[in-house]
C-alpha positions in Angstrom: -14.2 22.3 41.1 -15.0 20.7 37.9 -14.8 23.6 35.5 -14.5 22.8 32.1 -13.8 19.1 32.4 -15.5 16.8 30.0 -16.2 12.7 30.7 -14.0 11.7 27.0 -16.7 8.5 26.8 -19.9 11.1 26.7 -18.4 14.2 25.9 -20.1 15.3 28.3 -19.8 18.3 31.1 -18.2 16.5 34.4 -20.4 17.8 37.3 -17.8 16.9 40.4 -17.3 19.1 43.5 -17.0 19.1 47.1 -20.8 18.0 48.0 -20.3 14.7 46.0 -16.3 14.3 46.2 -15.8 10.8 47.9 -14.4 11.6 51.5 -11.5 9.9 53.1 -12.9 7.7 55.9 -10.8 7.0 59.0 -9.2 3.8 59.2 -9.3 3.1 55.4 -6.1 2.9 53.6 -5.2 5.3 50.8 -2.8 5.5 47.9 -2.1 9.2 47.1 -0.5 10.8 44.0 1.2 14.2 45.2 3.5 16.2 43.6 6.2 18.7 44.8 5.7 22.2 45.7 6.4 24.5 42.7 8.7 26.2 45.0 12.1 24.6 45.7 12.9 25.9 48.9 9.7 24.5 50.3 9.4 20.7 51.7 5.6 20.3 51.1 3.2 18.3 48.6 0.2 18.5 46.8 -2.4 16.5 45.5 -1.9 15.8 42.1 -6.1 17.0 41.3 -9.1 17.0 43.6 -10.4 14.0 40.9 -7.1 12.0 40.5 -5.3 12.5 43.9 -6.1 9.4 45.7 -7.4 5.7 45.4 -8.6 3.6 48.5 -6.9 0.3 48.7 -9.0 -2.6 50.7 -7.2 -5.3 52.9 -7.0 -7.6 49.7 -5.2 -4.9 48.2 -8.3 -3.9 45.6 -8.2 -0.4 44.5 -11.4 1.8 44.4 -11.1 5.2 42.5 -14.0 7.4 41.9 -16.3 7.5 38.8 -14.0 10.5 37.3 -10.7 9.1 37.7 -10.4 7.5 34.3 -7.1 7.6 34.5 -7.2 4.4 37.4 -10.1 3.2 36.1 -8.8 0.6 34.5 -6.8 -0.4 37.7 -9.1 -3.0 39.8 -5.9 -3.9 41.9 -2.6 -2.4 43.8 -0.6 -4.8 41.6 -1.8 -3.8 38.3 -1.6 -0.2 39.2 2.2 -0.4 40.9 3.3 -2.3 37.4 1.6 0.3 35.4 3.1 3.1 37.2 6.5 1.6 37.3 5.9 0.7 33.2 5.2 4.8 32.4 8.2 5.8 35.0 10.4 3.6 33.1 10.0 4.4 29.9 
């Protein structure tokens, strides 16, 4: 699952599958980043990347992304990340 991706910190090889991919628990509440199917005439959506396509959210609305997501790892709550998101949709 992690074929040639790099950590940009260390430069070095990412090791990240399915045996150490943080699973989804029942009862926790996720934010998830989908995108559209390629294909117009179907109604379905993906994740956006195994690494990158969700982010837990606790009940005082902290977010907790996984050691390769840099891309939220700057992102410690729900607030920060919605203003950020809205700040890139914007602009």
């Amino acid at each position: 699952m992690s074929a040639n991706l790099v950590d940009a910190s260390t430069l070095k090889a990412l090791s990240y599958g399915e045996a150490n991919a943080p699973a989804l628990e029942e009862g926790e509440v996720y934010l998830f980043f989908l995108t559209q199917s390629p294909d117009a005439k179907q109604a379905y959506r993906f994740s956006v990347n195994p690494m990158q396509g969700y982010a837990r959210v606790d009940k005082d609305d902290h977010v907790h992304v996984s050691h390769v997501n840099s891309a939220l790892a700057g992102c410690k709550d729900l607030g920060s990340l919605v203003r950020e998101i809205r700040d890139i949709m914007e602009s």
